[in-house]
C-alpha positions as CSV (number, residue, x, y, z in Angstrom):
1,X,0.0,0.0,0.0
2,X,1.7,3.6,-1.1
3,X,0.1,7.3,-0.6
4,X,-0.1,8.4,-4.2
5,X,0.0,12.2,-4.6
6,X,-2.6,13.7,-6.0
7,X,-1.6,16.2,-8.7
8,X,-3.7,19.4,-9.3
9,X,-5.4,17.8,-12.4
10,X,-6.6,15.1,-9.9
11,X,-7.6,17.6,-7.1
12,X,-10.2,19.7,-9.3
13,X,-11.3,16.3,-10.9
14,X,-14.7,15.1,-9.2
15,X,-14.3,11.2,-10.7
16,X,-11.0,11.5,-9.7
17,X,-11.2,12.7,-6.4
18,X,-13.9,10.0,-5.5
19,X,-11.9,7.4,-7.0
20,X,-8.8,8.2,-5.6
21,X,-10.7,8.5,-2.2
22,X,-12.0,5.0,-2.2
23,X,-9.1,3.4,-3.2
24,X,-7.8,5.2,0.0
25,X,-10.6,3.7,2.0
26,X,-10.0,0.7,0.6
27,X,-6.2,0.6,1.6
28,X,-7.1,1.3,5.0
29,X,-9.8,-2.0,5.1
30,X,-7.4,-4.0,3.8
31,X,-4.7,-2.4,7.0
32,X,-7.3,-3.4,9.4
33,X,-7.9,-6.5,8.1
34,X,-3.8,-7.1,8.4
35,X,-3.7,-5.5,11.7
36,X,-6.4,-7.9,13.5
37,X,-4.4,-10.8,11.9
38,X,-1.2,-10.1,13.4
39,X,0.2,-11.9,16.7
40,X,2.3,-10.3,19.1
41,X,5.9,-9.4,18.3
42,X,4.8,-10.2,14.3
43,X,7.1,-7.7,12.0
44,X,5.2,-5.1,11.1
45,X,7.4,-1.9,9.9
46,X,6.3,-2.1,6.2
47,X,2.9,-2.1,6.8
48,X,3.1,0.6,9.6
49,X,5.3,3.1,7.7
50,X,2.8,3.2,4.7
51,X,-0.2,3.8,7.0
52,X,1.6,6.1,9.1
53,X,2.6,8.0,6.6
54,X,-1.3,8.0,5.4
55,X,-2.4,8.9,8.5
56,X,-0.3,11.8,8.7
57,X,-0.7,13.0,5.2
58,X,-4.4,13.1,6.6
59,X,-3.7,14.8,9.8
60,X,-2.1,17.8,8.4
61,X,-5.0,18.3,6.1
62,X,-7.5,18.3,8.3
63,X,-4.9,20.7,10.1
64,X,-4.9,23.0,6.9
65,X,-8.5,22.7,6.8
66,X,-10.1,25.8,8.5
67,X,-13.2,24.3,8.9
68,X,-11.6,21.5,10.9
69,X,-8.3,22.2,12.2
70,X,-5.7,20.9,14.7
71,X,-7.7,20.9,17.6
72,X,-10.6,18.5,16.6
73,X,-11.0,15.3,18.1
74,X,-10.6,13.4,15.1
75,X,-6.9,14.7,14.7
76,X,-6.3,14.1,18.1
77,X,-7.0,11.0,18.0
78,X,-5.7,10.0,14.9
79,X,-2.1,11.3,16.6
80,X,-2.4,9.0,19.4
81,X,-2.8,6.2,16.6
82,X,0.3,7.6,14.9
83,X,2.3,7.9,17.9
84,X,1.1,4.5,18.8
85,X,2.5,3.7,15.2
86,X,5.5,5.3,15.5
87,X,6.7,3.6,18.8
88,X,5.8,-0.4,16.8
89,X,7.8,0.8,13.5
90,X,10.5,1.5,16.2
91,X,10.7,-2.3,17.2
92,X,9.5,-3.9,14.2
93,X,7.4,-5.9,16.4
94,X,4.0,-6.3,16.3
95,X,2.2,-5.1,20.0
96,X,-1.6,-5.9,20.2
97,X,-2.1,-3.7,23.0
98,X,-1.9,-1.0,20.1
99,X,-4.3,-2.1,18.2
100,X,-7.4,-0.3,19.2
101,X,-5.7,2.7,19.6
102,X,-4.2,2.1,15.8
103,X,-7.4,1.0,14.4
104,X,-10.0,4.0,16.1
105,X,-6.9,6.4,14.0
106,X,-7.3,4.6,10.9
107,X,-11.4,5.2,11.4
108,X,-10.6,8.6,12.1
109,X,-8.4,8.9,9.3
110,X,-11.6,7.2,7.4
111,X,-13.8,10.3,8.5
112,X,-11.4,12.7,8.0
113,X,-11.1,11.7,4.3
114,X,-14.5,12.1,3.3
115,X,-14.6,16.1,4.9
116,X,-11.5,17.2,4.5
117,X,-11.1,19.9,1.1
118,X,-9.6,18.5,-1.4
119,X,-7.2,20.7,-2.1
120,X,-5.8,20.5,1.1
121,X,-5.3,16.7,1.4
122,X,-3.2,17.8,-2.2
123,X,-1.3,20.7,-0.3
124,X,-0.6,17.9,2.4
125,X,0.2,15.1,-0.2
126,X,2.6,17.9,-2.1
127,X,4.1,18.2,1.6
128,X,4.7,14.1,2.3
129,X,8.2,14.0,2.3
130,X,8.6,16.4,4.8
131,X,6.3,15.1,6.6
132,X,7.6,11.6,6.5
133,X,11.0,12.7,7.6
134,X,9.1,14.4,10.2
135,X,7.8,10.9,11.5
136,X,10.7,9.2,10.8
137,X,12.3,11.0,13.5
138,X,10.1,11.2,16.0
């Protein structure tokens, strides 16, 4: 599973948008599907670093987004999930005490999807590699 950016084209495109937004929902079905599967101290660092990297592509658009911003619930949790992400890509192991808190971010994530402006998950998208160096050390 890889984040795609979304070029401008893509971002005023109404087909586009939807499909490229169910193809996102579908990637994070198919992530909980994996995640409920796994046992403890499973490797899990390929998995985790695409949907982290999702999730925070996500996070900072809703964060652009006025008519959502940082301080929504929805963000806040889906940076616990991240954080909870972060610390398992650490070990590469699999931890299924993390799972709920990963899986209620990935449904966040899910909501935040569908309301977010467009062209602010494409100014966040435009932004990944910062923002996946920013996770990366963290």
């Amino acid at each position: 599973m890889r984040v795609r950016i979304v070029d401008a084209k893509t971002a005023k495109n109404p087909i586009a948008r939807a499909v490229a937004r169910k193809k996102l929902s579908d990637a994070m079905l198919t992530f909980k599907l994996w995640m409920y599967t796994r046992s403890d101290g499973d490797p899990c660092a390929d998995r985790l670093d695409d949907i982290s990297l999702m999730l925070a592509t996500l996070g900072v658009a809703a964060e652009l987004d006025p008519k959502i911003g940082g301080d929504d619930a929805r963000v806040r949790v889906l940076r616990g999930g991240l954080s909870a992400c972060q610390q398992l890509l650490i070990s590469d192991k699999w931890d299924t005490t993390q799972t709920v808190a990963i899986d209620r971010a990935v449904e966040c994530g899910e909501e935040l999807n569908r309301i977010v402006g467009t062209q602010y998950i494409a100014q966040a998208n435009a932004m990944r590699q910062e923002i996946f160096m920013e996770v990366a050390t963290q």
